[in-house]
One Martini backbone bead per residue (centre of mass of N, CA, C, O) as a GRO file, in nm:
protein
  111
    1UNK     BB    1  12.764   3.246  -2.039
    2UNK     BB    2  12.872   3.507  -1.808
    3UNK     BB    3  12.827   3.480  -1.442
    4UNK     BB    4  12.819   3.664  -1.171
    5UNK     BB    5  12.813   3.659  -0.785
    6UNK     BB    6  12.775   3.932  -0.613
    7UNK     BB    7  12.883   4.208  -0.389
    8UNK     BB    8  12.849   4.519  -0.262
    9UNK     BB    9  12.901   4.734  -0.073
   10UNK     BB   10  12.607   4.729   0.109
   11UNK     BB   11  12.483   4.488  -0.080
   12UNK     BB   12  12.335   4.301  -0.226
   13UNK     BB   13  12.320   4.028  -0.446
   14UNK     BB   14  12.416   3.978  -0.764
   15UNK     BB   15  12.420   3.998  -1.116
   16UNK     BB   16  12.697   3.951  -1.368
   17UNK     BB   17  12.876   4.024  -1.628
   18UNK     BB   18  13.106   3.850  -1.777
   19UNK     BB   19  13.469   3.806  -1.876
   20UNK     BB   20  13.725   3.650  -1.997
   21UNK     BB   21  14.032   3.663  -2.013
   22UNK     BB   22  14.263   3.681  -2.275
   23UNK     BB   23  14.520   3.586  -2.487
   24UNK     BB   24  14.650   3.592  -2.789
   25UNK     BB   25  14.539   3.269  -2.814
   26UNK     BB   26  14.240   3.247  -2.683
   27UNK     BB   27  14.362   3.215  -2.398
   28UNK     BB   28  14.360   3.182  -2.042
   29UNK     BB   29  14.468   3.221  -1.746
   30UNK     BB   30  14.612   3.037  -1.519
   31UNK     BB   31  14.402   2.925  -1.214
   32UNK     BB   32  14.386   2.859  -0.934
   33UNK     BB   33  14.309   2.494  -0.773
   34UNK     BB   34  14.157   2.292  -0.568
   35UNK     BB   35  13.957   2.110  -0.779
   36UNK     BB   36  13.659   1.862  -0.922
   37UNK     BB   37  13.331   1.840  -0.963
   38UNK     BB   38  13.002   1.653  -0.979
   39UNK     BB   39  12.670   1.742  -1.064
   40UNK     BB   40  12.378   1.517  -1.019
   41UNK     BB   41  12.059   1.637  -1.125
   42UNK     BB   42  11.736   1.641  -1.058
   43UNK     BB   43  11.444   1.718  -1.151
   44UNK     BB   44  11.363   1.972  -0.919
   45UNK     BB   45  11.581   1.997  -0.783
   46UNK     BB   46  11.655   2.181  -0.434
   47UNK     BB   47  11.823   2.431  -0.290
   48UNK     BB   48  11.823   2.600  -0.076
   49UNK     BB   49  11.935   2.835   0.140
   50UNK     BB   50  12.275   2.903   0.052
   51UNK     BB   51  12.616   2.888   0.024
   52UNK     BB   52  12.923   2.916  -0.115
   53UNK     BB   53  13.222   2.744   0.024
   54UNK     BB   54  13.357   2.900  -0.214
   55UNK     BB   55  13.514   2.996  -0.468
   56UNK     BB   56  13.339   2.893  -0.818
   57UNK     BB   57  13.296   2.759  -1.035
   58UNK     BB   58  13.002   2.681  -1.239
   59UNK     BB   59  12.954   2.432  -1.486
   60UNK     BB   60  12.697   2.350  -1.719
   61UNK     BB   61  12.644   2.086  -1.931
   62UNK     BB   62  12.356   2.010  -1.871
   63UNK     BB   63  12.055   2.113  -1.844
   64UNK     BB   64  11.887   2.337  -1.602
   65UNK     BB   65  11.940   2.641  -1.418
   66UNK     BB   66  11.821   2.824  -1.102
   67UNK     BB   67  11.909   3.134  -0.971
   68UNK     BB   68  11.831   3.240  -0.635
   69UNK     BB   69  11.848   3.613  -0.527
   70UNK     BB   70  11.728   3.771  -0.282
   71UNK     BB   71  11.462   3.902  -0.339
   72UNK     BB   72  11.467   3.735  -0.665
   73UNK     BB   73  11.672   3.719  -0.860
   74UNK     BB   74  11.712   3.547  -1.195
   75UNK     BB   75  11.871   3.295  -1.340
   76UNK     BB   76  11.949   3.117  -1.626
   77UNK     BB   77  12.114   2.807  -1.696
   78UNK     BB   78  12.340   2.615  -1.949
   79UNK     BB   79  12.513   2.510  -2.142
   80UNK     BB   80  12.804   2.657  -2.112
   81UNK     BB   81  12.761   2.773  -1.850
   82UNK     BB   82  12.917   3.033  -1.634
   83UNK     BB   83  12.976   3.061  -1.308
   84UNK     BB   84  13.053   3.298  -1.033
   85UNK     BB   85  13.093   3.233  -0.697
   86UNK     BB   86  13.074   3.476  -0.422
   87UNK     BB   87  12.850   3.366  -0.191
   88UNK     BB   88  12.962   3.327   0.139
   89UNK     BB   89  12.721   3.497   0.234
   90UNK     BB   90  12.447   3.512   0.409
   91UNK     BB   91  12.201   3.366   0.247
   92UNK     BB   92  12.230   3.322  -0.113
   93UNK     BB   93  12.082   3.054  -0.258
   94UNK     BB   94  11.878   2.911  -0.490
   95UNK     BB   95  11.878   2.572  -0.646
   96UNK     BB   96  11.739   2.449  -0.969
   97UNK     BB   97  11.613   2.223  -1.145
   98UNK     BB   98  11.495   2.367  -1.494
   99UNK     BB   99  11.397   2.025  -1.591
  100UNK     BB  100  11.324   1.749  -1.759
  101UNK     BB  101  11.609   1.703  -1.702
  102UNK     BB  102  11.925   1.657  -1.621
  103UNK     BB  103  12.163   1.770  -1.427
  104UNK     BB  104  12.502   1.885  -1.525
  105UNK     BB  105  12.783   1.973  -1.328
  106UNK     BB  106  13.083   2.168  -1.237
  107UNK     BB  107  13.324   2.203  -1.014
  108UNK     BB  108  13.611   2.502  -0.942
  109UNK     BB  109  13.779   2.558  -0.696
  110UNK     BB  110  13.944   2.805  -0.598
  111UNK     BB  111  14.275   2.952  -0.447
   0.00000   0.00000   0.00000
C-alpha cells in the first residue's frame, strides 16, 4: 500500500492512496533525496502528537505501526508499505508501533 498523508488548502491532513509513477520498464523516475535513516521501534513505541521534519518517505520493513492523524483517522501499516508524510506543520500525527514485535522502518528524506 501507498499513502500520502497531506492537507489540502484550509483542510485538516487526511490520507490519501497514491500510485508511484512507473517508466516503461517497470521502474520509476529517480528522485532526489537527502540521505536515508533506520528506526527500530519496540512494541508500544509512541510518539506523540510531532510533524515530519521534511518530505519523506517511511517504508516499514517489519512489524506494524499506527498513524493517527487530526480528529482521528488511523491508517494501519505493515511490511513494504510506504507512506509518503507531508505533514510539516500543524499538529501532525502520533506514530505507534501497533504489533507484539519490533517495527523496522527506514526514512527517506526527498530534496
Amino acid at each position: 500500500m501507498f499513502v500520502r498523508v497531506c492537507s489540502s488548502e484550509g483542510e485538516d491532513y487526511h490520507f490519501e492512496e497514491i500510485t508511484v509513477p512507473m517508466g516503461p520498464v517497470g521502474k520509476s523516475p529517480i528522485q532526489p533525496a537527502m540521505g536515508i535513516t533506520f528506526y527500530h521501534g519496540q512494541p508500544g513505541d509512541l510518539h506523540d502528537w510531532h510533524n515530519a521534519p521534511w518530505r519523506q518517505y517511511v517504508i516499514t520493513l517489519s512489524g506494524q505501526v499506527e498513524f493517527t492523524i487530526g480528529d482521528g483517522p488511523v491508517k494501519r501499516l505493515g511490511p513494504g508499505d510506504l507512506l509518503l508524510a507531508e505533514n510539516l506543520t500543524d499538529r501532525g500525527d502520533i506514530t505507534r508501533v501497533a504489533d507484539t514485535k519490533p517495527r523496522i522502518s527506514v526514512a527517506i528524506p526527498l530534496a
